[in-house]
C-alpha angles and dihedrals in degrees: 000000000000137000101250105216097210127176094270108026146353110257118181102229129170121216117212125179138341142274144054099016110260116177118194113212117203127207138254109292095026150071148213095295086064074077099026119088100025121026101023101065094048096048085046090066092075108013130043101252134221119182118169145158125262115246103275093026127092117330102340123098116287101208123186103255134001102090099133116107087256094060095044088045082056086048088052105045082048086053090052102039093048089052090047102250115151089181146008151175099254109214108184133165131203103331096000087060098058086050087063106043088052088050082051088056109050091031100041082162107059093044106088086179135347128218117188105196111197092337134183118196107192088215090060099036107005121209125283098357127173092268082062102035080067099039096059108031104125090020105111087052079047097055099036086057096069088044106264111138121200122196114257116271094030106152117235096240081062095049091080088056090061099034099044090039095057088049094052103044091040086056091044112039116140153087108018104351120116108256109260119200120292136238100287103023126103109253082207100067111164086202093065114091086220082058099050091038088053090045098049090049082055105038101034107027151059095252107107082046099045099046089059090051105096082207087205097315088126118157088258084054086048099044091054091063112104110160118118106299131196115187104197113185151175111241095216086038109131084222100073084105089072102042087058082055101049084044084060111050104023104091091208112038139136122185135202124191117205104220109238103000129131123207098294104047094131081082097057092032121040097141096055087039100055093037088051091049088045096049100056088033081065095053091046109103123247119259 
């Protein structure tokens, strides 16, 4: 791993394999080891691949403002550009997918393919809406029941991302993946740098504010991308919604539903994950 001094903003990024140029995006909340151990290094045998943290997340810089997918486009293009990429597969999944479908967007030439993993895109199904609102009442008391704590001010359309992403790294601890909290702990521990990292983006930051901004990823700016698109989803996700919408408007769009799954199911499911990923990669024309 190495800190990537870039034009705008110093991002800790990790480099594996070698090939065409593929980036993995993660989500909010987490980092580059949501790829690392096991979906990175599959996907390293055939591609040159780049996995980083998001600005405010893991080991990269956490600036005041500049957390809309237009500002973390701009943070990618200057990844790529400072690793000399002209051009990459772009893998991203929640609210890494919709980063890279909004690079896609303003740089059509440098996205050889794009796969949204799990994605909400706040044009198509905007943040905390009423669907929500009624879907989590009660939730936080619900949560904090069974012990998982979430920091104050968290906002309700966040509460499924910690709840849903205990649960998943509590089933599916083992070889290789990064120890989640066990039965009995608080997933919320203000002791955790995670913790402190997460608290300071919502408490001292723009960030609440910036992530519900489309930043001109409107559904005519969506529906302009044409480049290659896999929509990969969880067939119980509360972001279908979403992924009919990206079948829709994307010209040139596949999707695969993953029966039974949630919203983090690349942590349950790698495998089918990586070999998903691989399959439409081999039907996406050379550049």
């Amino acid at each position: 791993m190495a800190r990537v001094r870039t034009r705008t903003i110093g991002l800790h990024a990790t480099r594996l394999g070698d090939g065409p140029p593929l980036v993995l995006t993660h989500g909010l909340g987490s980092n580059q080891a949501f790829w690392y151990f096991r979906i990175a290094p599959r996907l390293a045998t055939q591609y040159r691949v780049t996995l980083y943290d998001l600005r405010g997340h893991g080991a990269s810089e956490g600036p005041d403002e500049g957390y809309t997918t237009r500002d973390l486009a701009g943070d990618l293009e200057a990844l790529l550009d400072a690793q000399g990429i002209e051009s990459a597969h772009l893998v991203g999944h929640s609210f890494g997918g919709a980063v890279s479908l909004h690079f896609a967007a303003l740089h059509p030439e440098r996205a050889r393919s794009l796969t949204l993993i799990d994605s909400r895109l706040h044009a198509l199904q905007p943040f905390d809406s009423p669907e929500d609102r009624a879907f989590w009442d009660g939730q936080r008391e619900r949560t904090a029941a069974r012990g998982h704590l979430m920091p104050p001010g968290t906002p309700r359309w966040l509460m499924p991302m910690f709840e849903e992403l205990a649960a998943s790294t509590r089933a599916n601890q083992g070889p290789g993946l990064v120890p989640g909290p066990q039965a009995g702990e608080e997933l919320w521990d203000p002791k955790r740098r995670s913790s402190k990292r997460w608290r300071r983006l919502i408490e001292e930051t723009t960030f609440l504010q910036d992530v519900r901004d489309e930043a001109g990823l409107t559904a005519a700016a969506i529906a302009a991308v044409a480049v290659p698109t896999l929509l990969v989803y969880g067939e119980q996700s509360l972001l279908s919604k979403t992924c009919r919408e990206l079948a829709r408007l994307l010209p040139h769009a596949e999707t695969r539903m993953l029966e039974g799954a949630g919203h983090f199911f690349p942590l349950a499911r790698p495998d089918w994950v990586v070999e998903t990923i691989m399959s439409f990669l081999s039907r996406v024309p050379e550049t």
